[in-house]
C-alpha positions in Angstrom: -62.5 19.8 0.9 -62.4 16.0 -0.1 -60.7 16.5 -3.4 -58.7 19.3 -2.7 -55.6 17.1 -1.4 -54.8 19.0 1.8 -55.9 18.5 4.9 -57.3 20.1 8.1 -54.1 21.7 9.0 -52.8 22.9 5.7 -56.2 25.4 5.2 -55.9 26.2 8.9 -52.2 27.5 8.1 -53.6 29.3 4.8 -56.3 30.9 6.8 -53.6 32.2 9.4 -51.3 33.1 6.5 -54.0 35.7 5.1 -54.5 33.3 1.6 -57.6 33.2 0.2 -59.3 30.0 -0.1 -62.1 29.5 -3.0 -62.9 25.8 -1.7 -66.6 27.3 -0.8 -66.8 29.1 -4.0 -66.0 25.3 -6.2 -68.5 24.4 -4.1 -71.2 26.1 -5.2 -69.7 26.2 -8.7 -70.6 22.2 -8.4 -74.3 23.2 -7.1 -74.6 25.3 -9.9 -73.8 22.4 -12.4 -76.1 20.6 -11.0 -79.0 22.6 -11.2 -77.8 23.7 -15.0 -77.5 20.3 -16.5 -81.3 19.4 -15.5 -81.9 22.0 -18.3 -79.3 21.0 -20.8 -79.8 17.3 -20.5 -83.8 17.5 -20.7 -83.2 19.7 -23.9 -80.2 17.5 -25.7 -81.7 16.0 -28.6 -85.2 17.3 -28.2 -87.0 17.6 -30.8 -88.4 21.0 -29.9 -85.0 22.5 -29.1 -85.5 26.1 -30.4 -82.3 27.2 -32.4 -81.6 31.3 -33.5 -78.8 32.4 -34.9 -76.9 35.6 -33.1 -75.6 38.4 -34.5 -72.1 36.8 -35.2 -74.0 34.1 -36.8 -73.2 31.6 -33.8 -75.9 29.4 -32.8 -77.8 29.9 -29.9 -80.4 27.7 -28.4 -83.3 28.5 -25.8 -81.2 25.6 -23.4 -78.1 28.3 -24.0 -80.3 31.4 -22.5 -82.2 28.8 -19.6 -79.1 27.5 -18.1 -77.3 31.2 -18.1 -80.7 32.3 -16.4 -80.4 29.8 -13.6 -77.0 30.3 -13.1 -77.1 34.1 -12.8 -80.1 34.1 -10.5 -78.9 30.9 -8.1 -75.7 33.2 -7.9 -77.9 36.7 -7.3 -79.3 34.7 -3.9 -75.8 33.2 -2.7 -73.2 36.0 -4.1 -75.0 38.9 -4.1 -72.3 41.5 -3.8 -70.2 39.5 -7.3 -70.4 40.4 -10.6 -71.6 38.1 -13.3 -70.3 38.1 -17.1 -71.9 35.4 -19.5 -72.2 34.8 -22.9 -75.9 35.6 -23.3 -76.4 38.4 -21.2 -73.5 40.1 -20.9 -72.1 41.8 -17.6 -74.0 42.6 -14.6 -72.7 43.9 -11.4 -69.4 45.8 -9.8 -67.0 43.8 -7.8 -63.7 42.1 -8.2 -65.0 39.1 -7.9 -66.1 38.3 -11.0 -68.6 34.9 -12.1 -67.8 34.3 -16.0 -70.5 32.0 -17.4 -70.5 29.6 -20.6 -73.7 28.3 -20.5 -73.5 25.7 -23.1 -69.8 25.5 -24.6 -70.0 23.7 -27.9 -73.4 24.9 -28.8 -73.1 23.4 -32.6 -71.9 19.9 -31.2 -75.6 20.6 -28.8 -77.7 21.6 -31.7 -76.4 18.3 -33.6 -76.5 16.1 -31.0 -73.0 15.6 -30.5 -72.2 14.9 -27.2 -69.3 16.8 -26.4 -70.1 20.0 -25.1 -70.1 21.6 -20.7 -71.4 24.1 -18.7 -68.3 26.2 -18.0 -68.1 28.0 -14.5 -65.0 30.4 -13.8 -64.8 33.1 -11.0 -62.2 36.1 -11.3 -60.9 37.5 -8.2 -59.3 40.8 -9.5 -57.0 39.7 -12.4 -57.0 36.2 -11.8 -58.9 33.7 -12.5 -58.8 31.3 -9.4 -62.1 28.8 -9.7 -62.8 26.6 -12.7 -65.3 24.0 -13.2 -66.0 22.1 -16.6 -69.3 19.7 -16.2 -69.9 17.9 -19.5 -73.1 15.6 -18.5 -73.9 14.2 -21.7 -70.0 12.8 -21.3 -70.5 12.0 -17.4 -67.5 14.0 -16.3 -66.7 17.2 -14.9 -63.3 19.0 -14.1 -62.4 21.5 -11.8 -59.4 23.7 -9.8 -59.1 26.3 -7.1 -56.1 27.9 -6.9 -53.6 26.2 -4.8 -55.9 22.9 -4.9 -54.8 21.0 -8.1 -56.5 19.8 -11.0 -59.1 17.4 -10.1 -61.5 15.0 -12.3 -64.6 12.9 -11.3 -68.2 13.1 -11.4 -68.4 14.6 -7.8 -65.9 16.3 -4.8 -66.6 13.0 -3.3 -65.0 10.7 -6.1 -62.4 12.5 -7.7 -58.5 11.8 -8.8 -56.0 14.3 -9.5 -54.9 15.8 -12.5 -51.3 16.3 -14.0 -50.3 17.1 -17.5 -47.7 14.9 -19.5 -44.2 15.2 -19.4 -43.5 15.1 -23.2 -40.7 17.8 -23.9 -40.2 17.7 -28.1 -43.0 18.6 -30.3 -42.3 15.8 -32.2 -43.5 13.8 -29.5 -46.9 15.8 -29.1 -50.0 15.3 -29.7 -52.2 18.4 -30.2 -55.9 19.2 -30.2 -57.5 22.4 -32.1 -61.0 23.2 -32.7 -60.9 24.2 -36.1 -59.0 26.0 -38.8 -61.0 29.1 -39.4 -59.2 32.3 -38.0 -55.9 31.3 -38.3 -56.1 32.6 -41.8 -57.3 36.1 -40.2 -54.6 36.8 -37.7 -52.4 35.7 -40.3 -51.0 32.5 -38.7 -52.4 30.1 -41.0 -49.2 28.7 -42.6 -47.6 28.5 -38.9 -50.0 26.8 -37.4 -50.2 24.6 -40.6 -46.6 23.7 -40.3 -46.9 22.9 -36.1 -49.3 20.2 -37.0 -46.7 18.7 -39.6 -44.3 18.8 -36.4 -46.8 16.9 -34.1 -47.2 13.3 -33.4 -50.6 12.9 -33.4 -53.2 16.0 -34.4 -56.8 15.7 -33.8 -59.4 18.5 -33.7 -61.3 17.6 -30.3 -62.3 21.1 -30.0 -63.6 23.4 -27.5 -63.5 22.7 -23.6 -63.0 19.0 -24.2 -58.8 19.8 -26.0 -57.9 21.7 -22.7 -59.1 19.0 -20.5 -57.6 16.2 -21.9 -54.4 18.5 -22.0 -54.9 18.9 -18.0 -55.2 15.1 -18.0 -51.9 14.4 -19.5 -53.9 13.4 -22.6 -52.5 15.8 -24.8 -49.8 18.2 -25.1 -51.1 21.1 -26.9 -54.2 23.0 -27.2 -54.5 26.8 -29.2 -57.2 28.2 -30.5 -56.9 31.7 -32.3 -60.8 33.1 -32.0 -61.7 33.2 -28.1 -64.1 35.1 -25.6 -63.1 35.5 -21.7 -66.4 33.1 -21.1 -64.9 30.4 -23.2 -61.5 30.2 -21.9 -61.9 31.5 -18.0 -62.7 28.3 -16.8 -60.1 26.4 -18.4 -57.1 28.5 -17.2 -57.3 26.9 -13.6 -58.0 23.6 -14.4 -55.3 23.5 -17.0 -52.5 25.4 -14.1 -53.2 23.7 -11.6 -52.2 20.4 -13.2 -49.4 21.9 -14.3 -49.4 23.4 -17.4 -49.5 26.9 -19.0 -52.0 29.1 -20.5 -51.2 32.2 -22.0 -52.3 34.4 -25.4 -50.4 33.4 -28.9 -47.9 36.4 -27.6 -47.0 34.6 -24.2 -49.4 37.0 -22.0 -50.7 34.7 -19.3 -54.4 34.2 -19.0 -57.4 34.4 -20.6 -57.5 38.5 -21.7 -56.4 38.4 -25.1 -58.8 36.8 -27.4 -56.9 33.6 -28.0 -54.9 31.0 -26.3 -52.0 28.9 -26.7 -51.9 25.8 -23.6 -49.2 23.2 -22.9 -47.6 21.2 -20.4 -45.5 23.8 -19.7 -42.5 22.1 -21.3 -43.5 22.5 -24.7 -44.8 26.2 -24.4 -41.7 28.1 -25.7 -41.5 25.9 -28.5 -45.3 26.0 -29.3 -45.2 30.2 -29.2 -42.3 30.1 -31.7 -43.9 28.1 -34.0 -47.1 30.0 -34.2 -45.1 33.6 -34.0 -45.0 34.8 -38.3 -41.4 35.2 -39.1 -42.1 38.8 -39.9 -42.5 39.5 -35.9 
């Protein structure tokens, strides 16, 4: 693959070794994009964007259930034999390889016609996620990773440049990016995470997809957010370790499994958990 920064020899030694190689599967996670932000884009600021309201009194828009749609039936043709989990329609299928879908991440930015919002594509093998892919059309800009590939950003395979997160090592020197303050309160971190933003350099609420992006672009340092589903977090864990970084739960467990996340640059993380981890634990 273009972007993936090895060449001819390297997968020919992988494919000896017995590793497996998802190159073909960010592939198709980039053919999928494609076909998804015809929908999105057409429906961005349209004036008869249809808007409900779910049962957690999230928005969801009929761009949200379209996209999912052709993602899960473009994958039904190409992957049959893969399971699909999304945030519309749940899970379908029985395999270890598993296709978690965010259709439109950042549906309130969407609805107000705030640009800042992706199509996010992450495919489980077993307990790992090993494929991420981030498209954010209305921003021109997509992000993606296989496992043993690096980070990569670009608007195609074909003009891409690689990834790394920063090196800052105090927190004093970090800048961090959150989406919001509500559930903090909840799991009672409110106070902590209050006091890790007095620490910071630089604090700015960037939100969803877009905070663990710049993070895997060396942007910024920190990125935690305490209220999470697997479909808005699966895609990010790739992109964000293959450029380097970490991405565990608020209690250090790697991945996306817990139902929150706490991402650095790796040399910040220890700190980072600390400071989030109520003094009573």
């Amino acid at each position: 693959m273009a972007s993936g920064g090895r060449g001819t020899g390297d997968s020919d030694a992988s494919a000896r070794a017995g590793a497996p190689r998802y190159d073909d599967d960010l592939r198709l996670a980039h053919v999928l994009a494609d076909q998804v932000e015809r929908i999105t884009l057409a429906r961005f600021k349209a004036a008869d964007l249809r808007v409900d309201t779910k049962p957690d009194l999230t928005p969801v828009t009929d761009a949200d259930r379209d996209a999912e749609e052709v993602l899960r039936g473009q994958l039904k043709r190409v992957r049959p034999r893969d399971a699909v989990e999304g945030e519309e329609f749940g899970v379908t299928g029985h395999s270890p390889r598993r296709w978690v879908l965010d259709p439109i991440d950042g549906t309130k930015n969407f609805v107000r016609g705030v640009p800042v919002w992706a199509t996010l594509i992450g495919l489980v093998d077993g307990d790992e996620v090993v494929t991420g892919l981030v498209a954010a059309p209305a921003l021109g800009r997509r992000w993606w990773a296989a496992k043993g590939s690096g980070a990569w950003t670009g608007r195609s395979l074909s003009s891409a440049t690689r990834m790394h997160v920063s090196g800052i090592s105090r927190v004093a020197d970090a800048s961090l990016s959150y989406a919001s303050l509500t559930g903090w309160a909840t799991l009672g971190r409110r106070e902590q995470f209050l006091q890790l933003l007095d620490r910071c350099w630089r604090t700015r609420a960037y939100g969803d997809f877009w905070s663990y992006m710049l993070l895997a672009e060396g942007a910024v340092d920190i990125a935690c957010e305490p209220e999470l589903a697997l479909y808005d977090m699966a895609a990010l864990v790739p992109i964000v370790t293959e450029a380097g970084g970490r991405f565990t739960s608020l209690s250090g467990e790697h991945g996306p499994w817990h139902g929150h996340a706490v991402a650095t640059n790796g040399l910040l993380h220890e700190a980072v958990l600390e400071a989030l981890t109520p003094a009573s634990n």
